[in-house]
C-alpha positions as CSV (number, residue, x, y, z in Angstrom):
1,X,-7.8,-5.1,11.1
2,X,-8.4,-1.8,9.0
3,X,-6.1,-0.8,6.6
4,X,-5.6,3.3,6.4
5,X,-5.4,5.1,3.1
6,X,-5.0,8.9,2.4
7,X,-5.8,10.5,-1.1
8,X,-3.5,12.4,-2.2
9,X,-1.0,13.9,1.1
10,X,0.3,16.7,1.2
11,X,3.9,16.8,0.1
12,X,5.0,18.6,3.8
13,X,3.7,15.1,5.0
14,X,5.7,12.8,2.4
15,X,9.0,14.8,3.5
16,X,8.3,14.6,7.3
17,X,8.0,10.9,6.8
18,X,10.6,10.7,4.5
19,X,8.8,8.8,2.4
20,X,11.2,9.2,-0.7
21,X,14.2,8.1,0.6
22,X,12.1,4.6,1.3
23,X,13.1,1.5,-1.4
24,X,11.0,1.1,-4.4
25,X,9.1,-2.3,-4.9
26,X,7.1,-2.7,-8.6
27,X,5.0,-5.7,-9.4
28,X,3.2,-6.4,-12.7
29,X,-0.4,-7.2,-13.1
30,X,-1.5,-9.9,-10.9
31,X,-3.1,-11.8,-8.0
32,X,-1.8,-13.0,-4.8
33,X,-2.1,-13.8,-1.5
34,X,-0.2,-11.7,1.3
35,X,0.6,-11.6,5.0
36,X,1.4,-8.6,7.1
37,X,3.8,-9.7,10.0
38,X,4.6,-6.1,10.6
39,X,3.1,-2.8,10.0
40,X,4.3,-1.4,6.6
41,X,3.4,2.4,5.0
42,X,3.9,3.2,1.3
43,X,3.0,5.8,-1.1
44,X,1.8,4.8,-4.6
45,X,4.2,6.5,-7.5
46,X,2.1,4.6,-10.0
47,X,-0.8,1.7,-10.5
48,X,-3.7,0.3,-8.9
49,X,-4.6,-2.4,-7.3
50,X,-8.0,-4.3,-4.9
51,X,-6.6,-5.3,-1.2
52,X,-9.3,-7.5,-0.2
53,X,-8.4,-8.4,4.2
54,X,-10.0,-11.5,5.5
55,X,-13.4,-10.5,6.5
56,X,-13.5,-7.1,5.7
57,X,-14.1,-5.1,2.7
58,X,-11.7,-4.9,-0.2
59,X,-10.0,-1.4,-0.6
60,X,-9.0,0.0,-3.9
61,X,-5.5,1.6,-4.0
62,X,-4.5,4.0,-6.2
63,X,-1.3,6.4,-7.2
64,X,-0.9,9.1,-4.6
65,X,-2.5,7.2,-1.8
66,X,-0.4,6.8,1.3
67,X,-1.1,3.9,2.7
68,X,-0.9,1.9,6.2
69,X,-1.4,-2.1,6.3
70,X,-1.2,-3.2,10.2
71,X,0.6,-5.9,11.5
72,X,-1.1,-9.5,11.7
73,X,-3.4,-8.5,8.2
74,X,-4.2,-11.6,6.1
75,X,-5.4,-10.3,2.8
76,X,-5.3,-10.9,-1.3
77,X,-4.0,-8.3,-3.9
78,X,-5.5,-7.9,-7.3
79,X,-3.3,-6.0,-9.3
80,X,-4.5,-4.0,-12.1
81,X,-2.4,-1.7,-13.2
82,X,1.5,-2.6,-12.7
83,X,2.2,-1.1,-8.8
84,X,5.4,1.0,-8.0
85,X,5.2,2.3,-4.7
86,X,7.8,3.1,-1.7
87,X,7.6,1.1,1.3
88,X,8.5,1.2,4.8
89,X,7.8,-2.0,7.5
90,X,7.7,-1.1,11.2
């Protein structure tokens, strides 16, 4: 299970998506477990945080990146910098 991060798409990418018209989730600085049971895509408006999956290698997340998680991902989050991001599962 890989997760899939872009730097910095271009905006003719966010709008195709529709990324913006996707609900907002924020979450202050902190640590947690997590567990994908479907795919979810967000783009970071603002923070940072360390996904570490099980058995894999931790990713660092930043604002800008558009992200994919896949389905069935078991992971940790180590927030560093409060996270505000749009989010879409399926």
């Amino acid at each position: 299970m890989k997760i899939i991060l872009e730097k910095n798409p271009k905006r003719e990418k966010l709008d195709q998506l529709n990324v913006f018209s996707w609900p907002i989730w924020e979450k202050e600085i902190s640590e947690f477990p997590w567990y994908y049971d479907e795919k979810e895509t967000c783009y970071i408006l603002d923070g940072n945080v360390v996904v570490t999956p099980e058995n894999v290698d931790a990713v660092e997340i930043n604002k800008g990146d558009l992200v994919i998680f896949p389905q069935g991902m078991s992971c940790s989050w180590k927030i560093t910098k409060g996270i505000k991001k749009h989010y879409k599962f399926g």
